[in-house]
C-alpha positions in Angstrom: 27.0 12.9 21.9 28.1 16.1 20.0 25.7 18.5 20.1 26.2 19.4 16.5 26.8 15.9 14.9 22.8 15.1 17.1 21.5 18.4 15.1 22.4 17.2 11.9 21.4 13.7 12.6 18.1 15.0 13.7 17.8 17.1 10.8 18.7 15.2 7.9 16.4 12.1 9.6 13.7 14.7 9.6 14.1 15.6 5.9 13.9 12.0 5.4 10.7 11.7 6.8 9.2 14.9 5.6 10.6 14.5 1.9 11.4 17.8 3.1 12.7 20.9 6.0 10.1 23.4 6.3 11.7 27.0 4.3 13.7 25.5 2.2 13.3 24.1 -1.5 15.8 21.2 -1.0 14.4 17.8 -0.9 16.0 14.2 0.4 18.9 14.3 -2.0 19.7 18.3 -0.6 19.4 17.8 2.9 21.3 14.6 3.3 24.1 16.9 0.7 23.3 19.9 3.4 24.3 17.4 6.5 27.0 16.2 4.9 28.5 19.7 4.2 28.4 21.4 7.4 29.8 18.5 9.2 32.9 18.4 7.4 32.6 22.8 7.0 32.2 22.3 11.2 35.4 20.0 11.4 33.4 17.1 12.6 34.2 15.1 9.4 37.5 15.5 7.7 37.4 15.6 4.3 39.8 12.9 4.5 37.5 10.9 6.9 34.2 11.9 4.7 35.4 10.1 1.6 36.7 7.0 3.4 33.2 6.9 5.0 31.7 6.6 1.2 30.8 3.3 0.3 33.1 3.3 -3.1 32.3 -0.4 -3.6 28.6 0.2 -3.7 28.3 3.2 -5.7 30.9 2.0 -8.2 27.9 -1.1 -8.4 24.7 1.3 -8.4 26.6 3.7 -11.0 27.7 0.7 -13.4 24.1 -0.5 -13.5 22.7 2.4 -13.9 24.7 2.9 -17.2 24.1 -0.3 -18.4 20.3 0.3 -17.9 20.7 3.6 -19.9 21.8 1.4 -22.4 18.7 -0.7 -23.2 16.4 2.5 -22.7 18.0 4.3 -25.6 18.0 1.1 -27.2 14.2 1.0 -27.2 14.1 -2.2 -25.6 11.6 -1.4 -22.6 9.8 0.9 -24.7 9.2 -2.0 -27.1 8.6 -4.6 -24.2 5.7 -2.2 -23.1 4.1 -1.5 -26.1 3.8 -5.6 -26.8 2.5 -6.7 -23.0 0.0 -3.1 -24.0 -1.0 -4.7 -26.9 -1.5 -8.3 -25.9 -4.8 -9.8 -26.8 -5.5 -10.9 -23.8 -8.3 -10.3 -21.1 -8.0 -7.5 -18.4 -6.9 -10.1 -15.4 -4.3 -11.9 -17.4 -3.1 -8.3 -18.9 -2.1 -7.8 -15.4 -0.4 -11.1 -14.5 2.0 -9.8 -17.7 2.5 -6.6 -16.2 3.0 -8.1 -12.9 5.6 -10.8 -14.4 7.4 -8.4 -16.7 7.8 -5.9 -14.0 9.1 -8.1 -11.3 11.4 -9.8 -13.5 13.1 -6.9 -15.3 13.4 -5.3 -11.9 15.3 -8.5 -10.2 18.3 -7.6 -12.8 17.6 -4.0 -13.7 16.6 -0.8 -11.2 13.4 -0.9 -10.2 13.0 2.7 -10.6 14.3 2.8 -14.1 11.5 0.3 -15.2 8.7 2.1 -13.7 9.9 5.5 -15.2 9.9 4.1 -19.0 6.9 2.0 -18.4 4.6 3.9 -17.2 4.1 6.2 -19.6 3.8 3.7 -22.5 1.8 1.7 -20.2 -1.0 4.4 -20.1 -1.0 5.0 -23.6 -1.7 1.2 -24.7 -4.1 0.7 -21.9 -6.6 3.9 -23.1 -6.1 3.1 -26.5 -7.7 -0.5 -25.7 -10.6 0.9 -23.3 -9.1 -0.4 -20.3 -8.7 1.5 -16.8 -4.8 1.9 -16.5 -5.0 2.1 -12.8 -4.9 -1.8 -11.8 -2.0 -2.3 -14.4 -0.3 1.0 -12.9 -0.7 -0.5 -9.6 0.3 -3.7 -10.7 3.6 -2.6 -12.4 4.6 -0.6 -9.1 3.8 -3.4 -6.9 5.4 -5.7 -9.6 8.4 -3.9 -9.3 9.1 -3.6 -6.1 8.5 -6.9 -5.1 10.2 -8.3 -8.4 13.5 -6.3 -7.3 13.6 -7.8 -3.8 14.5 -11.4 -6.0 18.5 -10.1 -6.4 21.0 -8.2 -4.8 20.9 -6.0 -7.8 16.8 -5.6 -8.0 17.0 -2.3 -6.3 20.1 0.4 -4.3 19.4 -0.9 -0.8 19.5 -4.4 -2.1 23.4 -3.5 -3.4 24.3 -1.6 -0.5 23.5 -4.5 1.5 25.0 -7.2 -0.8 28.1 -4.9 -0.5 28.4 -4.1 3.1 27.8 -7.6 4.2 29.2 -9.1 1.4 26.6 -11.8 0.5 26.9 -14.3 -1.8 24.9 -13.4 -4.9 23.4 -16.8 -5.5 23.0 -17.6 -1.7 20.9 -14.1 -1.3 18.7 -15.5 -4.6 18.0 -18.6 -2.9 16.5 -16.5 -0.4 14.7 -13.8 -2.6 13.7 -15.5 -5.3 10.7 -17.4 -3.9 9.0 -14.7 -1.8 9.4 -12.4 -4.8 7.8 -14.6 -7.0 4.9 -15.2 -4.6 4.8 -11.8 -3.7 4.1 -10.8 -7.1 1.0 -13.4 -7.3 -0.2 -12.3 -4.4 -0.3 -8.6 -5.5 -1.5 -9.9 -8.8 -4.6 -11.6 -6.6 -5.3 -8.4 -4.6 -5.6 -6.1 -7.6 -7.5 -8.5 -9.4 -10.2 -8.5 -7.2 -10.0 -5.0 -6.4 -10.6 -4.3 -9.7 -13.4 -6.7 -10.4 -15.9 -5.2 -13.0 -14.0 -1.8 -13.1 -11.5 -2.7 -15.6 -13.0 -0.9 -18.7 -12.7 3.1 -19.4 -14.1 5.0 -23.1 -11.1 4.7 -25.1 -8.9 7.2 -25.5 -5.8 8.2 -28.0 -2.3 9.8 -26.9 1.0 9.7 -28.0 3.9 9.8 -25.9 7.1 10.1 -26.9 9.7 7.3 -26.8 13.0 6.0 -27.4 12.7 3.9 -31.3 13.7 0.2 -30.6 17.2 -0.5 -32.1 17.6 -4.3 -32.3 21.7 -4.1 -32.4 21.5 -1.8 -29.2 19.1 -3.5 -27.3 21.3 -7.0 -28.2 23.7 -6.0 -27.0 22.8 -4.2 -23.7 21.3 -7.8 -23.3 24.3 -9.3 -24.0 26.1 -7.9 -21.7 23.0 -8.4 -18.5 23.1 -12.0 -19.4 27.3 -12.0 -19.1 26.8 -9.6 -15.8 24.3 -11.9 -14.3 26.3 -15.3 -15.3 29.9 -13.1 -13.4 27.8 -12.5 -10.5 26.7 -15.9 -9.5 30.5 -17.5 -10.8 33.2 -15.3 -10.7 35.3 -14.6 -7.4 35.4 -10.9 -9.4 33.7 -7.8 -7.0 30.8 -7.2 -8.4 31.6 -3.1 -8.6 34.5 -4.5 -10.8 32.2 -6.4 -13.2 30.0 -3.4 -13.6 32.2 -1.0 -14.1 33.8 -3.1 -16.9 30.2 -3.6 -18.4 29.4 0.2 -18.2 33.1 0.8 -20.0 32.6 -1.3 -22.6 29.1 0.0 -23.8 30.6 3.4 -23.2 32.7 3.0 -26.0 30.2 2.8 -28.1 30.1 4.7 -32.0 26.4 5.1 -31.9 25.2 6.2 -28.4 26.5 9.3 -27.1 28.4 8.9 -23.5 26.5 12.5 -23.1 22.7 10.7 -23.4 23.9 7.8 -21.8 25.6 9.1 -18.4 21.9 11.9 -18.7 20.3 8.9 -17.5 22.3 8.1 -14.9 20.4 8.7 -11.0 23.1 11.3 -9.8 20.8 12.6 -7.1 20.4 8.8 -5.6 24.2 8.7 -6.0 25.0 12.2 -4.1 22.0 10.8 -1.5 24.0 8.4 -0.9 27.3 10.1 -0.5 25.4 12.5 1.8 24.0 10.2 4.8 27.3 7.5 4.2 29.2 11.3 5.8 26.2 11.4 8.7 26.4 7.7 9.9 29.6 7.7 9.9 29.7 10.8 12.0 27.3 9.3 14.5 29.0 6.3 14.4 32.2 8.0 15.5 30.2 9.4 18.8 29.3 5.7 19.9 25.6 6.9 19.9 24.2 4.0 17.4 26.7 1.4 19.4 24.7 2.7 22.4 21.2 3.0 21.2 21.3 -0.4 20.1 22.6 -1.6 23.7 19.7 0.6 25.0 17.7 -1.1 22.8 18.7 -4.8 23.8 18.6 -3.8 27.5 14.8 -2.9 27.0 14.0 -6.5 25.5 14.2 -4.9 21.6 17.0 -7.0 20.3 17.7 -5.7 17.1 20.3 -8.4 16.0 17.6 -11.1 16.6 15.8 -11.6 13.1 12.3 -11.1 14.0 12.9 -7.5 15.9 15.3 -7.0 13.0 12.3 -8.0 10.2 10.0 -5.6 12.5 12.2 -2.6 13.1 13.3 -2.3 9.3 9.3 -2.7 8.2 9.1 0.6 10.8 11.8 2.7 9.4 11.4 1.7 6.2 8.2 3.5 5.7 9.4 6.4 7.7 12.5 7.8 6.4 12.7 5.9 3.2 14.4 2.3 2.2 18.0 3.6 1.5 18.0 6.0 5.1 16.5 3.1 7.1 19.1 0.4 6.0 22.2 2.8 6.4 20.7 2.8 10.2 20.1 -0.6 10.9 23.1 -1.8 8.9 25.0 -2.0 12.6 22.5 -4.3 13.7 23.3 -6.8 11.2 24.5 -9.9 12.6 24.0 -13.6 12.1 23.4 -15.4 8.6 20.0 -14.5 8.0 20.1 -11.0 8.7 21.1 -9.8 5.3 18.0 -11.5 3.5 16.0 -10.0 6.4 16.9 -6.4 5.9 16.8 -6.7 1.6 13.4 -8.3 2.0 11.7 -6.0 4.4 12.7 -3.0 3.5 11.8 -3.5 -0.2 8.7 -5.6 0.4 8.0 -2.8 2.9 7.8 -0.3 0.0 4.4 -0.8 -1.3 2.4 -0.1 2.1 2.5 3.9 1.4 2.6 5.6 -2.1 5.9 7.5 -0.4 7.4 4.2 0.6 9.2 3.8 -3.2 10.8 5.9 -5.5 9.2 3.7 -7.6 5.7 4.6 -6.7 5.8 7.8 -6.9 7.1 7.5 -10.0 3.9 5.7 -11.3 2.2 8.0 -9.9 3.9 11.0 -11.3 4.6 9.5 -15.0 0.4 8.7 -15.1 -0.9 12.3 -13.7 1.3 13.9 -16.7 -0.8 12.1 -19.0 -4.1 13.0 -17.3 -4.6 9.5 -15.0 -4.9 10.3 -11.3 -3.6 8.1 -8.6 -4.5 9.2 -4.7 -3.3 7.6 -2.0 -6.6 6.5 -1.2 -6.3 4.3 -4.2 -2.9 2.9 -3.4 -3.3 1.9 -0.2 -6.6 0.0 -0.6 -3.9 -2.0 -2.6 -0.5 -1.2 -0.9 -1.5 -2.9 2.4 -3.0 -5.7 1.8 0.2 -6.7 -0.9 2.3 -5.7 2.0 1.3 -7.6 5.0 0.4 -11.0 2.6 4.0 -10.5 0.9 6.0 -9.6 4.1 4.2 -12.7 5.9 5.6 -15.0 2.9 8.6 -13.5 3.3 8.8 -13.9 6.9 7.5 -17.6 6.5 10.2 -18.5 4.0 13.1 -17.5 6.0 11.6 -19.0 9.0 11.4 -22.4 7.1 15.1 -21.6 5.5 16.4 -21.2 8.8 14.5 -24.3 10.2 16.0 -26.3 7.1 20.0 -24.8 8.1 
């Protein structure tokens, strides 16, 4: 293997792991950019060859979405879904169910990442104001949706890279997503619930948090056009980057929303992460060292094409380099029918063992400490692990009986 290309591997994979390279200021989004750079700058990568290594199908998919998701939060709409679940008179344990429920299913059809970033904050707010802890509902709306965005092939960006790459069917992967999500999220509903028995009340406090107003014509129509997305996904023989392109070009040409506010909320670092470690793989690729690791690998008695190594090995990575890094790895591995649902469940279900293990949890975690709520990882992984290994065993027990059943 080329000395250089193994550097940069080793390097980037590091930065992955660390969220960081000791010196430097750049975090996963830099280094995988930094890789990228000096192996096309070194002549390993043509620049030719480093934009026909770019998955063009997938970001097309995770850029579309993410516009069309701009869409409903300048619209107000999660801002105004928050404030009503907040301000449901309900008791504490059935609060949570709601958060739980509303999570998971915005996230099967929306990012993941985007609901937890304008939830959260609203989430807090509405929670004091009643004299309720926010923690169990800010756990519950991170574990909500992550396991509510492990339903779809559009829940979350590994999920699309994997519907793209191994071009899965969008209702066939539902069949297999759809129930261990929804289990999943009553499972995690189950462990906070009891976690948080006689702790659910805190003196009540008042803040204000800004937010986008809720515009009814906006918000219709950036429902409007999920609904049509949705219904194009499971029917059409259209790519699905085409449809979402389309969507994001038509509310783009909008007299109202500013394309300037609208592409703002787009994720560019995800998208240049991306862009970054799609140039590394395909540089190790090109040196035959994954092709051989993976014979290595078999040779030893760790079959990663089986499903249940597969299942096991992606749990692994997934909590040490990150969800996106670890499925661009074992993507080579692949093979047979099942794998696809394998990876997309794992690696997402996966995300709730460690508070590092999501973008989405650390958003949570971020959005609550600016308004004065701490979450330590003490606290998340009294949760985290026990949602994990009871929603990773359902998982694992519904594809086992799906594969029993085919």
């Amino acid at each position: 293997m080329d000395w250089l290309v193994a550097a940069v591997f080793a390097l980037v994979y590091l930065g992955m792991i660390l969220g960081r390279l000791p010196g430097l200021a750049a975090d996963r989004t830099g280094i995988a950019l930094l890789g990228a750079i000096v192996l096309v700058g070194a002549g390993r990568v043509t620049p030719t060859a480093a934009w026909q290594a770019m998955d063009v199908p997938t970001m097309a998919l995770l850029l579309g979405l993410m516009v069309v998701s701009a869409q409903l939060r300048l619209g107000g709409f999660y801002s105004e879904v928050t404030r009503r679940v907040a301000a449901a008179s309900v008791t504490p344990p059935t609060l949570l169910a709601i958060v739980i429920g509303v999570a998971g299913a915005l996230s099967a059809v929306l990012a993941n990442d985007i609901v937890c970033l304008a939830m959260a904050p609203l989430l807090v707010v509405g929670c004091l104001r009643r004299g309720l802890h926010p923690l169990p509902h800010l756990l519950g709306l991170a574990c909500g949706a992550n396991i509510g965005s492990a339903a779809t092939l559009i829940g979350n960006p590994q999920n699309m890279l994997i519907g793209q790459r191994l071009e899965l069917s969008f209702a066939g992967y539902l069949a297999d997503g759809l129930p261990p999500a929804v289990i999943g999220c009553a499972l995690a509903w189950g462990v906070i619930a009891v976690r948080s028995r006689g702790r659910w009340s805190v003196p009540v406090r008042e803040l204000e948090v800004e937010a986008p107003r809720f515009n009814r014509w906006q918000t219709g129509k950036g429902l409007a056009v999920v609904a049509a997305l949705v219904a194009l996904f499971l029917a059409a023989p259209v790519p699905r980057e085409v449809v979402a392109l389309g969507a994001a070009g038509l509310l783009l040409t909008s007299r109202r929303m500013h394309s300037r506010d609208m592409l703002g909320l787009v994720d560019w670092q995800l998208l240049v992460l991306f862009a970054g470690l799609f140039i590394v793989q395909h540089a190790v690729e090109e040196t035959g060292a994954i092709a051989a690791a993976l014979a290595a690998s078999s040779a030893a008695g760790v079959d990663l094409t089986a499903p249940a190594w597969l299942f096991a090995a992606t749990v692994v990575l997934s909590n040490l380099v990150s969800n996106v890094p670890a499925v661009m790895l074992l993507l080579p591995a692949a093979e047979g029918p099942a794998a696809g649902a394998v990876l997309a469940l794992a690696s997402t279900l996966a995300g709730n063992l460690l508070l590092v293990g999501s973008i989405a949890n650390l958003i949570v975690v971020d959005q609550a400490a600016r308004l004065g709520v701490e979450i330590g990882w003490r606290e998340h992984v009294r949760v985290g692990v026990p949602v994990t290994v009871l929603s990773l065993a359902a998982a694992a027990a519904w594809l086992g009986l799906r594969t029993a059943i085919g």
